[in-house]
C-alpha positions as CSV (number, residue, x, y, z in Angstrom):
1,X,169.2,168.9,56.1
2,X,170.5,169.9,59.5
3,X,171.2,173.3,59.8
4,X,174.1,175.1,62.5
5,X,171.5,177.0,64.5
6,X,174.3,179.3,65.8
7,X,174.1,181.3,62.2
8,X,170.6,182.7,63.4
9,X,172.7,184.9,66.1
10,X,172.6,188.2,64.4
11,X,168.9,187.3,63.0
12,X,167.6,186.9,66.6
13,X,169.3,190.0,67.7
14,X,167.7,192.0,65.2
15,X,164.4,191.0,65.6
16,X,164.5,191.5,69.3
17,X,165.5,194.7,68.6
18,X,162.1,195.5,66.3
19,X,159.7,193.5,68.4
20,X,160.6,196.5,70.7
21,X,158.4,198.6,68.2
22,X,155.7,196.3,68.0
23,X,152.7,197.9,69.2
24,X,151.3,196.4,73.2
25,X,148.0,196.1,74.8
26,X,148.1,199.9,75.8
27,X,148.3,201.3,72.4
28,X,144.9,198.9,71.5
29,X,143.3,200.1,74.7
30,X,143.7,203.5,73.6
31,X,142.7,203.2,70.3
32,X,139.5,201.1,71.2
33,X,138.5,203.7,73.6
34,X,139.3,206.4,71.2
35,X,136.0,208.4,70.2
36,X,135.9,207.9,66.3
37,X,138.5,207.1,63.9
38,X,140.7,209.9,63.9
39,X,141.2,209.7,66.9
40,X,142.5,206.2,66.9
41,X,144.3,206.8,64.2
42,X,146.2,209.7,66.0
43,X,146.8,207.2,68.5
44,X,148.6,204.8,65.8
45,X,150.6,208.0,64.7
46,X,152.7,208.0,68.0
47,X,154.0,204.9,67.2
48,X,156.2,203.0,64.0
49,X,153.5,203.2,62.1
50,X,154.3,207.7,61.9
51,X,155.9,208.3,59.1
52,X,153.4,206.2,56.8
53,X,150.0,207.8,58.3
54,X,151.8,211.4,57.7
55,X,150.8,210.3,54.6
56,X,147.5,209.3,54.7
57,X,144.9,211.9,53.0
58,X,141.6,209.4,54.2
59,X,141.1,207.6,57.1
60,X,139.5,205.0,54.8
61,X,142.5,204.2,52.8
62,X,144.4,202.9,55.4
63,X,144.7,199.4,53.9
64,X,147.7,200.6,51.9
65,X,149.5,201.0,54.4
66,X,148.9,197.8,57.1
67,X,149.8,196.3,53.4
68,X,153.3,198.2,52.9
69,X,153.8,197.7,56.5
70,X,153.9,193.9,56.3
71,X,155.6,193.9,52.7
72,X,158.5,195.6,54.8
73,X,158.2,193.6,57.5
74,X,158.6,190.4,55.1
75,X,161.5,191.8,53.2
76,X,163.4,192.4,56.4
77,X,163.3,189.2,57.8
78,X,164.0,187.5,54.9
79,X,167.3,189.5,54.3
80,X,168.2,189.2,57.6
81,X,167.6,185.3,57.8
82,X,171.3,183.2,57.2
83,X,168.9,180.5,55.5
84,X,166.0,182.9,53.3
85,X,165.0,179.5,51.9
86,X,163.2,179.2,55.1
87,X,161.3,182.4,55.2
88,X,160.7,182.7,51.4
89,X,159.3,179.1,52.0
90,X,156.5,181.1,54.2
91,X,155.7,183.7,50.8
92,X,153.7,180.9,49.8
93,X,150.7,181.9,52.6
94,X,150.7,185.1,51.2
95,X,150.2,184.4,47.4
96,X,147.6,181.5,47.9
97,X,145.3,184.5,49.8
98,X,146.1,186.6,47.0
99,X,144.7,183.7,44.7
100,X,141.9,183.2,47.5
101,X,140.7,187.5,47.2
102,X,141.3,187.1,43.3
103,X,139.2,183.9,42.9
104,X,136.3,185.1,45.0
105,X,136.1,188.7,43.4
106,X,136.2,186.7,39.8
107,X,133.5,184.5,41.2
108,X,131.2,186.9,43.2
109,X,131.5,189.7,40.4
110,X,132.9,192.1,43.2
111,X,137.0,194.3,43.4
112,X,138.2,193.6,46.1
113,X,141.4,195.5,48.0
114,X,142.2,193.0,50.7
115,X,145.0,191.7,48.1
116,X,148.1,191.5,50.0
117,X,151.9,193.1,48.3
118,X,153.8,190.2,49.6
119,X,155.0,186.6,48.3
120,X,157.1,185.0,46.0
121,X,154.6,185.8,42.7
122,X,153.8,189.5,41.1
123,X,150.3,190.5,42.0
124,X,149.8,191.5,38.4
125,X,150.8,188.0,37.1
126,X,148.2,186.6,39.8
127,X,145.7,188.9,38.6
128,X,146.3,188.0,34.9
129,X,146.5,184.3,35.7
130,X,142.5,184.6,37.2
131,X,141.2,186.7,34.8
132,X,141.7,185.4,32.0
133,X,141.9,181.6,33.3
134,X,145.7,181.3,31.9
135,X,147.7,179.4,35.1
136,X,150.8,178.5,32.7
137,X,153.2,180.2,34.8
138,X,152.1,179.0,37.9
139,X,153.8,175.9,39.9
140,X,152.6,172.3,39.1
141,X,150.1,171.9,42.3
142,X,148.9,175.2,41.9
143,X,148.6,174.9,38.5
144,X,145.8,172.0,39.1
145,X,144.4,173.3,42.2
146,X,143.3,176.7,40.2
147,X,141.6,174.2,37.5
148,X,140.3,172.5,39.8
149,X,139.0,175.6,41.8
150,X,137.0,176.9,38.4
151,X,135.4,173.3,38.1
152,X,134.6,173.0,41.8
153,X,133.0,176.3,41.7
154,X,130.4,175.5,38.9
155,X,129.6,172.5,40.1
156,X,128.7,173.8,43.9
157,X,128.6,177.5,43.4
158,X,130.3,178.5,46.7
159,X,133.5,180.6,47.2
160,X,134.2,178.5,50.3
161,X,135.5,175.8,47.4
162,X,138.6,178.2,46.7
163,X,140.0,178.0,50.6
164,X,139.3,174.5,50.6
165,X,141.3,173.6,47.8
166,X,143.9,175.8,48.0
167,X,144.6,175.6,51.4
168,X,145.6,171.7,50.4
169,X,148.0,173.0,48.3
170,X,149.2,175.2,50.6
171,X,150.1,173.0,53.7
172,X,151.2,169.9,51.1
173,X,154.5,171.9,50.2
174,X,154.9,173.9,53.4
175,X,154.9,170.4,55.3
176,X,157.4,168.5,52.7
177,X,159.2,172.0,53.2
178,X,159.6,171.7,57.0
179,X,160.8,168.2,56.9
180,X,163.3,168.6,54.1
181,X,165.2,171.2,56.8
182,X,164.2,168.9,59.6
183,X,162.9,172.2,61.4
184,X,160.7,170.5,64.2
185,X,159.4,173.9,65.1
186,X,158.0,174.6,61.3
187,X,156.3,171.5,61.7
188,X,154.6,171.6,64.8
189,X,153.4,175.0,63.4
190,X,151.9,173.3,60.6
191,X,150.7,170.5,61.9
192,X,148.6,172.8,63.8
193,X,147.0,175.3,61.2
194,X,146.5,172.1,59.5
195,X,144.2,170.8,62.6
196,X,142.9,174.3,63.3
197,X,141.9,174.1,59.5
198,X,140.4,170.7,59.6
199,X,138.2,171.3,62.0
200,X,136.8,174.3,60.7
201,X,136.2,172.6,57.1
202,X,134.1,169.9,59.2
203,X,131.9,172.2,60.7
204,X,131.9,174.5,57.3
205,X,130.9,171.0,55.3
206,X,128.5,170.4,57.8
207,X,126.5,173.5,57.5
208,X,127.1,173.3,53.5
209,X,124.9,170.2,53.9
210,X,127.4,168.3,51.8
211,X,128.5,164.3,52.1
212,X,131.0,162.6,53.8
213,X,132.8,161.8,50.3
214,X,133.7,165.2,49.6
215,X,134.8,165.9,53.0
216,X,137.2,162.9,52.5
217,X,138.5,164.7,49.6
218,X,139.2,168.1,50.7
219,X,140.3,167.4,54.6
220,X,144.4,167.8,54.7
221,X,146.5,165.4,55.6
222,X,149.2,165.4,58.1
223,X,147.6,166.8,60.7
224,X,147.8,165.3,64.4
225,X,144.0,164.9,64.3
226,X,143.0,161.5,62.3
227,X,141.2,162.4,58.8
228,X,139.1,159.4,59.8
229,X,137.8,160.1,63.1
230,X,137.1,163.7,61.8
231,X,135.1,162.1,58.5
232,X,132.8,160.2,60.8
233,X,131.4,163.1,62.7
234,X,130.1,164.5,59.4
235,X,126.9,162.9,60.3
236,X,127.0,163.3,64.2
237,X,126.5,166.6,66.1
238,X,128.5,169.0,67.3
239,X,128.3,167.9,70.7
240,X,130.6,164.6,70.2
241,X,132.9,166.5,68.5
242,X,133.3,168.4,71.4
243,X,133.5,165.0,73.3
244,X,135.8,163.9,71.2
245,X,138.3,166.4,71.6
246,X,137.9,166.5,75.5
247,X,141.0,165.4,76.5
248,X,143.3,167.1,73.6
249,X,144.7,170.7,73.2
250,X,142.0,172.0,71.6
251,X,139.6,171.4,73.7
252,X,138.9,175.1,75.1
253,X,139.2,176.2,71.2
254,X,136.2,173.7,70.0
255,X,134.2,173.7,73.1
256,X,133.5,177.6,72.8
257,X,134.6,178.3,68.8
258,X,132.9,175.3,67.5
259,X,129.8,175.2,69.3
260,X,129.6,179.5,68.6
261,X,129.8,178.1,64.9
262,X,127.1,175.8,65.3
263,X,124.7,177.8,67.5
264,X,124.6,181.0,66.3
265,X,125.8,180.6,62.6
266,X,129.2,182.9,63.3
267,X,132.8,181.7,63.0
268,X,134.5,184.8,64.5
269,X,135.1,183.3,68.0
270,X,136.3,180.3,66.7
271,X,139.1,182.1,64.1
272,X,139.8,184.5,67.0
273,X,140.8,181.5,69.3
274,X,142.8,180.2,66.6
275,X,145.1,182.7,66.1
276,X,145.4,182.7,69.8
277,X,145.9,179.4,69.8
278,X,149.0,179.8,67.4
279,X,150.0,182.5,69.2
280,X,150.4,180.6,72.6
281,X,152.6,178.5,70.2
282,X,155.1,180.6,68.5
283,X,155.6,182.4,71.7
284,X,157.5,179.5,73.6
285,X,160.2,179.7,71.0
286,X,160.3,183.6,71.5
287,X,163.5,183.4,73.8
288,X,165.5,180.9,71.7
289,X,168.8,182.7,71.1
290,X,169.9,181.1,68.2
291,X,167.2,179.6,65.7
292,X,164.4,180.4,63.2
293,X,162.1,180.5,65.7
294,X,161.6,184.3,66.9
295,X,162.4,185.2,62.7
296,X,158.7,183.1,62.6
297,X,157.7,184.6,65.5
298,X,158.1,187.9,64.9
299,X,156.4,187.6,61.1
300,X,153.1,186.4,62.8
301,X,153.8,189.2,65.7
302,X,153.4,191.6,62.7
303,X,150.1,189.8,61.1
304,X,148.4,189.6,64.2
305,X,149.4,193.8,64.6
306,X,148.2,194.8,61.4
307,X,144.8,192.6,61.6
308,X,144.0,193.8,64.8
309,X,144.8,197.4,64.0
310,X,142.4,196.4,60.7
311,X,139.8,195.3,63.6
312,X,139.7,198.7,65.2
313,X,139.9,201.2,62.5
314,X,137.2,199.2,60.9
315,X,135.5,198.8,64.2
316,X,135.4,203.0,64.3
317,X,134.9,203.5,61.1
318,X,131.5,201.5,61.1
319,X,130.6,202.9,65.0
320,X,130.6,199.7,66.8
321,X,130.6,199.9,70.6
322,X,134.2,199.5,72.0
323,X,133.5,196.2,73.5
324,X,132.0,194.9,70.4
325,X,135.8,195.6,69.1
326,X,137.1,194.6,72.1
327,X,135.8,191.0,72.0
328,X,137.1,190.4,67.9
329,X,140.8,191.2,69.0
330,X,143.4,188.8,69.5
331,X,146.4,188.2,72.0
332,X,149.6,190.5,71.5
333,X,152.6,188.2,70.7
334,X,155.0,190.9,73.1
């Protein structure tokens, strides 16, 4: 369905207009060299994010409002947008990591509050749906992949299971999404969270010690990466997966990430350089005037804010070194 890209006129203008509140390398600067948390939290005050932390009795309940924060951001660009469809179509990221928090705090016997107040289902349904194992009201696919998630899980009896199979879920509709609108740019963006999400169920299998078999099964397709080539280094070492990728554009990304991963047992770098990665992406359709892409652009602008503000505060909070916090944070969008 081809789609007048002149409509997104007053869209674009808006968001340019609030990516001029989005917070820049100074403000993080600040607030990593801040001394302790208050500190970086009064630096956070001086900027959009005022009125809310007025608010805020303890430092530590700041979650509430990164959450409300991105719920508004959401909303905005979705009433904004002259095709909602579109950005609603992106709600769907946000309720299967809802699912994701509510499946591993079912599973691990633990509350969690990393639940996020945006998508297209009520938290409280979510919640209701995992609890008591009822997913009637949920979509088809979903449906099936939340079964399957509670036999996965007591077969293997590891929560990495749930992003696994939801993640499949996930990308299925979001690709047959893109193509129904014939948005190029959604699917280039999904083509590559599905590779960066490939390669980091490899190396996950790999370290899970499991087969080549279930690999096949849970690896998503539609990627830009072949399933097969990536299902025969199950058995090989990192270092020709490395080889292997030499010559593409993730090389950088799975030289350093990857072999991080393997060495030292930590995934951090390699989710860092991700979200770089998509980043770099989503800003070369910043300056189209008259499309979807800075609407996308500006949601994952907002993400990466609130996560890295969540890297800081948490960073204080816990008394880590300020290049310790330094090193975890990702690339500004502005």
């Amino acid at each position: 369905m081809l789609i007048d890209d002149t409509i997104y006129g007053y869209a674009v203008a808006r968001v340019k207009a609030m990516e001029t509140r989005l917070l820049d390398q100074g403000h993080f600067e600040r607030m990593i060299n801040s001394s302790n948390t208050d500190e970086a939290l009064k630096v956070l005050s001086e900027t959009a994010y005022s009125a809310a932390l007025a608010e805020l009795e303890d430092a530590y309940n700041f979650e509430a409002v990164l959450g409300d924060e991105l719920s508004y951001t959401f909303n905005t660009v979705l009433n904004i947008s002259p095709v909602p469809e579109l950005i609603e179509m992106l709600a769907l990221r946000y309720d299967i990591h809802n699912l994701k928090v509510l499946f591993k705090a079912k599973f691990l016997g633990v509350k969690s509050d990393l639940l996020i107040p945006v998508g297209s289902m009520e938290l409280s349904k979510l919640e209701y749906a995992v609890s008591e194992d009822n997913y009637l009201f949920l979509p088809g696919k979903l449906r099936r992949s939340a079964n399957s998630i509670n036999e996965d899980f007591m077969l293997n009896r590891d929560p990495q299971i749930i992003d696994l199979i939801l993640d499949q879920v996930l990308y299925e509709q979001l690709m047959a999404s893109a193509r129904e609108h014939d948005s190029q740019f959604l699917e280039g963006l999904f083509v590559r969270q599905i590779d960066l999400s490939n390669l980091k169920t490899l190396i996950r299998i790999k370290r899970m010690g499991l087969n080549r078999d279930f690999l096949t099964r849970v690896l998503l397709p539609n990627g830009s990466l072949s399933v097969h080539r990536l299902t025969a280094m199950i058995d090989e070492p990192v270092e020709s997966l490395i080889s292997m990728l030499a010559i593409s554009d993730y090389a950088d990304l799975v030289s350093e990430g990857v072999r991080e991963w393997s060495e030292k047992g930590s995934a951090s770098l390699l989710e860092k350089l991700s979200d770089n990665f998509i980043t770099a992406y989503l800003k070369e359709g910043k300056w189209v005037p008259f499309g979807i892409e800075p609407l996308v652009g500006y949601l994952w602008a907002k993400e990466l804010e609130i996560k890295n503000i969540r890297i800081v505060l948490v960073g204080k909070i816990n008394k880590l070194p300020a290049e310790s916090i330094r090193e975890r944070m990702r690339d500004v969008y502005i």
